[in-house]
DOTI-512685 format. One record per residue (C-alpha): residue in one letter; residue number from 1; x, y, z. Coordinates in steps of 0.05 Angstrom, whole numbers, plus 5000, padded with zeros to 4 digits. Example, Ala and Ser with C-alpha at 12.3 -4.5 7.8 and 13.67 -1.06 7.14 Angstrom:
BEGIN
R  aa    i     u     v     w
R   a    1  5246  4910  5156
R   s    2  5273  4979  5143
***
This chain:
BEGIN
R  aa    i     u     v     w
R   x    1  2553  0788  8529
R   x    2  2577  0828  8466
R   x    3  2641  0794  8426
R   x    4  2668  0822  8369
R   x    5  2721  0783  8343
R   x    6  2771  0804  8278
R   x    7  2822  0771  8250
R   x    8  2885  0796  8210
R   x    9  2942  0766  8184
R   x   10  2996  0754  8127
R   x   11  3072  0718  8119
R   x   12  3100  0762  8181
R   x   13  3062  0761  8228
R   x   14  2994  0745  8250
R   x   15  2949  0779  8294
R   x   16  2868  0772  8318
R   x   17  2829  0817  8363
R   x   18  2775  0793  8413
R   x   19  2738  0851  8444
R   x   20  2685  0821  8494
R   x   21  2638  0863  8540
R   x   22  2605  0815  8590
R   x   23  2543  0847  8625
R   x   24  2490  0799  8662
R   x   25  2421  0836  8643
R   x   26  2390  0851  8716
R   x   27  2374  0919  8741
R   x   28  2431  0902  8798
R   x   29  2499  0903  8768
R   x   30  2522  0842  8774
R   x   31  2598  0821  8794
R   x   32  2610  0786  8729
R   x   33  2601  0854  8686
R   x   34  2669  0865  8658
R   x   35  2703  0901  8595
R   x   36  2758  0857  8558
R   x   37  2808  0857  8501
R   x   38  2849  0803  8480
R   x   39  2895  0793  8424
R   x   40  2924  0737  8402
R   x   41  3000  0758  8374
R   x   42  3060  0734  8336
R   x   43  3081  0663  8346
R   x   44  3015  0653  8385
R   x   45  3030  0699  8445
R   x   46  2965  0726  8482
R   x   47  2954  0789  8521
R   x   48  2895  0815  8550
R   x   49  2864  0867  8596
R   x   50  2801  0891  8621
R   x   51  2762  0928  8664
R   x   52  2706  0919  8717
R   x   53  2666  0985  8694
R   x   54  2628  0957  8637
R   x   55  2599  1028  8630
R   x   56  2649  1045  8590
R   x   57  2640  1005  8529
R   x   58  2597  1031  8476
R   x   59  2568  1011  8423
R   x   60  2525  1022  8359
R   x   61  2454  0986  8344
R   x   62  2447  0995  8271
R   x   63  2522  0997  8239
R   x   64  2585  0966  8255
R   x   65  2615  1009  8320
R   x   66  2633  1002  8383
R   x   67  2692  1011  8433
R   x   68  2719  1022  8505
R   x   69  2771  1074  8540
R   x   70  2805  1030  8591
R   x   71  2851  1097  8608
R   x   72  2847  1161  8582
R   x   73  2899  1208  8570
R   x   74  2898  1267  8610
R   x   75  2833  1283  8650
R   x   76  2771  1311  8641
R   x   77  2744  1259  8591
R   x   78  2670  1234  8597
R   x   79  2644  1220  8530
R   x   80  2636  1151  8517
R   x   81  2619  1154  8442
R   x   82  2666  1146  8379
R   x   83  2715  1192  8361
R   x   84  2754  1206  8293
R   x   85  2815  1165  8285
R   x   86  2862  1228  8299
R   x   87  2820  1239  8359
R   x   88  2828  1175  8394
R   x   89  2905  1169  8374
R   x   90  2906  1231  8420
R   x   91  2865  1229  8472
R   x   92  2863  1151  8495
R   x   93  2919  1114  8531
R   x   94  2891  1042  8535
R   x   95  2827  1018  8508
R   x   96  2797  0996  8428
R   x   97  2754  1030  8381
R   x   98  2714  0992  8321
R   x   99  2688  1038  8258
R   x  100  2663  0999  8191
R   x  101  2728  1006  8168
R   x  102  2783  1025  8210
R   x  103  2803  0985  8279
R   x  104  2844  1008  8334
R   x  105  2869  0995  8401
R   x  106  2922  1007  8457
R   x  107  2932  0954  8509
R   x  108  2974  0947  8568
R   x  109  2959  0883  8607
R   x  110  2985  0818  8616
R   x  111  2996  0745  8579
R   x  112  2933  0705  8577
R   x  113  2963  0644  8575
R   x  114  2993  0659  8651
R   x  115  2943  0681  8699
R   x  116  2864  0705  8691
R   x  117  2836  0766  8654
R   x  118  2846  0817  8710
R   x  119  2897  0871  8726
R   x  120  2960  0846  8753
R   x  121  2948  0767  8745
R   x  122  3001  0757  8698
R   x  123  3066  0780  8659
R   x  124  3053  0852  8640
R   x  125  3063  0862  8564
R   x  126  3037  0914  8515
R   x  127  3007  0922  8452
R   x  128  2980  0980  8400
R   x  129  2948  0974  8332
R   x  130  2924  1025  8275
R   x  131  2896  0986  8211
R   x  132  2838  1000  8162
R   x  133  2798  0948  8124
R   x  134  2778  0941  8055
R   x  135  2710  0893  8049
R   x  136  2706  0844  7999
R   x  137  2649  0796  8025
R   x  138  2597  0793  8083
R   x  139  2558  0739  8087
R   x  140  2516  0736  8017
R   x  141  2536  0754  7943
R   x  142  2591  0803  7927
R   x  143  2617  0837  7877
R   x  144  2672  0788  7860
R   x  145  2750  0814  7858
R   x  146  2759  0788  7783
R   x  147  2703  0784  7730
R   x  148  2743  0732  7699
R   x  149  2703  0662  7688
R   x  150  2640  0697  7735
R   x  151  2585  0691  7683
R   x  152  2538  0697  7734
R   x  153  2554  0757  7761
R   x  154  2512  0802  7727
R   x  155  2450  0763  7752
R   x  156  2478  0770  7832
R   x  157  2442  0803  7883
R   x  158  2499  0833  7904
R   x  159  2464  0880  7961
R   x  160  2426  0827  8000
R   x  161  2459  0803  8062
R   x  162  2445  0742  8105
R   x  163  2436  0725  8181
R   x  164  2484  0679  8187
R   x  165  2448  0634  8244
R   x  166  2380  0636  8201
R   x  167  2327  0685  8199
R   x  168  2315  0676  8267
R   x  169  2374  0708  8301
R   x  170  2348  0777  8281
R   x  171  2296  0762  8338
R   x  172  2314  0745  8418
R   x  173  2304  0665  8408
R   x  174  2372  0631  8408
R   x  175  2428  0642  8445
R   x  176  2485  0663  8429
R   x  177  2470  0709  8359
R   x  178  2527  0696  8311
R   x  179  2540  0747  8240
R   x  180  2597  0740  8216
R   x  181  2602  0814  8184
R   x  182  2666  0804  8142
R   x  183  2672  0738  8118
R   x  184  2736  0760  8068
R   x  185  2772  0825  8074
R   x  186  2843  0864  8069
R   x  187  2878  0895  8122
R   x  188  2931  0950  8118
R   x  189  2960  0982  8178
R   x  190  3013  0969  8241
R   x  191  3023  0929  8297
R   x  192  3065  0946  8350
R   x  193  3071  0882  8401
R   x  194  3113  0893  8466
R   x  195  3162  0935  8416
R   x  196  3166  0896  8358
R   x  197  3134  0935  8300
R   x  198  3100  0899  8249
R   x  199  3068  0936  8184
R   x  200  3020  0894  8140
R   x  201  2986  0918  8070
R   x  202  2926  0881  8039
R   x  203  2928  0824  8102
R   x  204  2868  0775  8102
R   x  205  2820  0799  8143
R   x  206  2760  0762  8179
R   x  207  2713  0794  8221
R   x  208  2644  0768  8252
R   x  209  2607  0787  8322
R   x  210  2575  0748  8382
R   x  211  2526  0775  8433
R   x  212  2477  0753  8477
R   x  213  2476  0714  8547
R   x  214  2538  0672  8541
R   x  215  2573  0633  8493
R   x  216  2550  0556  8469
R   x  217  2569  0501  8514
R   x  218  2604  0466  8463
R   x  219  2623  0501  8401
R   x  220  2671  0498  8343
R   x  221  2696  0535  8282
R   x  222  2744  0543  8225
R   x  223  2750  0593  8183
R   x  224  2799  0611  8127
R   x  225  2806  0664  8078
R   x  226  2877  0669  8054
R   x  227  2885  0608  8002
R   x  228  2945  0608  7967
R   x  229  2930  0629  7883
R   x  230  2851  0643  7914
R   x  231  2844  0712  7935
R   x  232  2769  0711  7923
R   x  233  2756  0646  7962
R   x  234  2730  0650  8029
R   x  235  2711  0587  8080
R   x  236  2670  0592  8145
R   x  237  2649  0532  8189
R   x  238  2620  0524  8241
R   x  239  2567  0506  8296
R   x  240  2550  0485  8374
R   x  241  2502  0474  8422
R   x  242  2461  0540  8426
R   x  243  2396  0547  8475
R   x  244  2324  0550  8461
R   x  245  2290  0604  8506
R   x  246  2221  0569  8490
R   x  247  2209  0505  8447
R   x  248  2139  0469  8427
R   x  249  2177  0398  8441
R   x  250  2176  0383  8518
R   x  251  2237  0384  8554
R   x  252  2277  0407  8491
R   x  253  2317  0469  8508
R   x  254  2377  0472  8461
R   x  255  2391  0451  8396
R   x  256  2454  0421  8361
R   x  257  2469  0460  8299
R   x  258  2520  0467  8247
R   x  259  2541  0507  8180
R   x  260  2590  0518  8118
R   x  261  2592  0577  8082
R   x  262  2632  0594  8023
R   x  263  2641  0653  7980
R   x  264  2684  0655  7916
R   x  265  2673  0691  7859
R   x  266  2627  0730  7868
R   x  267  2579  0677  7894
R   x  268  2559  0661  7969
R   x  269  2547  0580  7980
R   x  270  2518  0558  8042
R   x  271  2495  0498  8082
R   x  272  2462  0489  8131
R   x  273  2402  0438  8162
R   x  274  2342  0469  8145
R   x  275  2371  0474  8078
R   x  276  2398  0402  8074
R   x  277  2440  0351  8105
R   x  278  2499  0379  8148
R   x  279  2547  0330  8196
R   x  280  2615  0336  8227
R   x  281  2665  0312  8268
R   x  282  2701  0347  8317
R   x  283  2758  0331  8361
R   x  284  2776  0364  8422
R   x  285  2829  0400  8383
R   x  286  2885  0386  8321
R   x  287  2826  0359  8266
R   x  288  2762  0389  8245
R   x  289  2711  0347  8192
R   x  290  2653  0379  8159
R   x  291  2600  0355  8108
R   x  292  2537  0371  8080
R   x  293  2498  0376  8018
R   x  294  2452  0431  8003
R   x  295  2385  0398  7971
R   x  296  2331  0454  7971
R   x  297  2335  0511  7923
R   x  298  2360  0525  7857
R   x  299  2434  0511  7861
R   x  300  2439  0434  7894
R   x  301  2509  0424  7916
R   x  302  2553  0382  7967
R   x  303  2615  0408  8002
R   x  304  2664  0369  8047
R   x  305  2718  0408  8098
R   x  306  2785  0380  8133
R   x  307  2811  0423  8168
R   x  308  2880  0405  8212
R   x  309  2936  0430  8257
R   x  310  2996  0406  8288
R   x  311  3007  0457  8331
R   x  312  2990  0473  8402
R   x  313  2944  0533  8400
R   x  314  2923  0573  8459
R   x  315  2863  0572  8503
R   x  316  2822  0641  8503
R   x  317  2768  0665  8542
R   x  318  2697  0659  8531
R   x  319  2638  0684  8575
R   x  320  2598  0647  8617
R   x  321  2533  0665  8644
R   x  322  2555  0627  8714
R   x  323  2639  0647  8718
R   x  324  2635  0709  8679
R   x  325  2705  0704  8635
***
């Protein structure tokens, strides 16, 4: 399973893009491997649509790439590699394409929220979008948007980046991985859904990526970047169930986990529980609690999170290592 999730939005509109290539690792393909976009739209509408030929996702190993041609446009196509943004505006009908900086994606599929993920199991609808991304903050120290009040910025390690789950996750010992790759960033581009064109400039941006067998069996998240008079304040929680391929206690094979990460100013904060204390509350949806206190390192602090909705939301698709999506 590879997930790479993004997340744009601003007063008009708001969009989020959930590219997910779900590939049981056997030598025989299995009937679960599947290719699939969805994208959560305006108003909360949802439209995805995939494919059953999984070879035709690609991705990078190193960097921040990766993509799949649903449909091309013409014939004669067989590279399955990036292209130039001009290049793919031309030669692919349906199908997404992620560079460091510049997202795209043509889609002609179905609502979500109707039927399942493949062709034909719902109301068709369409959807296109062009956008590039200015980063502001991964997941460490940045160079903050204001110098204002930031007297520690000249001692920041700006350059060094963090794995978000721990050190760990750079190795094949939990699953899922989880990095969140963007943690703040600005968006500037189109969106064309089922007609209706929508142009953004300097959006909040959020963008992080999952891979590995399947997703938690319990998991949960909030995440917010666009605070109102705080354009250098960033908020991640998060955590779940994730599974221990081996353990040295007997019989334990997953662990119960959880995190907050902040960045403002120039400064990322994080806690987590080999760091501290960390405890939430979660219901099944409308409220989210989080709490912790970081109590090892130089810079001690405590940070609670309340995080709550009224309305309905919309159930998306994760994979499974049993069901597939």
């Amino acid at each position: 399973m590879d997930n790479n999730n993004s997340y744009s939005s601003n007063e008009k509109s708001k969009l989020s893009r959930i590219r997910r290539l779900f590939r049981r690792r056997k030598r025989v393909k299995s009937p679960l491997a599947l290719s699939c976009m969805q994208l959560l739209g305006p108003r909360d509408t949802y439209l995805v649509q995939s494919d059953e030929d999984d070879t035709k996702f690609w991705g990078w190993k190193y960097a921040q790439g990766l993509g799949c041609t649903f449909e091309w446009k013409g014939d004669n196509h067989t590279d399955i590699t990036a292209m130039m943004p001009e290049e793919w505006r031309d030669k692919v009908q349906t199908g997404f394409q992620v560079l460091p900086f510049h997202f795209q994606g043509r889609l002609n599929g179905h609502d979500g929220t109707l039927g399942g993920v493949k062709a034909n199991q719902g109301i068709s609808g369409t959807a296109e979008y062009d956008f590039t991304v200015r980063h502001i903050a991964g997941w460490g120290n940045y160079s903050p948007l204001s110098n204002e009040g930031s007297s520690k910025s000249e001692s920041i390690d700006i350059g060094r980046q963090f794995s978000t789950a721990g050190w760990l996750a750079n190795y094949p010992v939990f699953e899922p991985h989880w990095q969140i790759t963007m943690a703040n960033a600005r968006a500037t581009g189109s969106l064309n859904w089922n007609g209706t064109v929508y142009h953004f400039q300097d959006a909040p941006f959020y963008g992080e990526k999952n891979w590995g067998g399947a997703f938690p069996t319990k998991w949960y998240w909030a995440q917010c970047n666009s605070f109102e008079n705080y354009p250098d304040l960033a908020l991640t929680a998060g955590g779940g169930i994730r599974q221990l391929p081996f353990s040295f206690l007997p019989g334990k094979k997953t662990e119960t986990l959880g995190l907050i990460g902040i960045h403002f100013n120039g400064t990322f904060w994080e806690i987590v529980p080999w760091m501290g204390d960390m405890n939430w509350k979660v219901w099944p949806w409308g409220r989210w609690e989080f709490r912790g206190k970081c109590i090892d390192g130089a810079t001690q602090f405590e940070a609670e999170v309340i995080a709550v909705t009224e309305e309905p939301g919309v159930p998306l698709r994760a994979p499974t290592k049993d069901k597939g999506m």
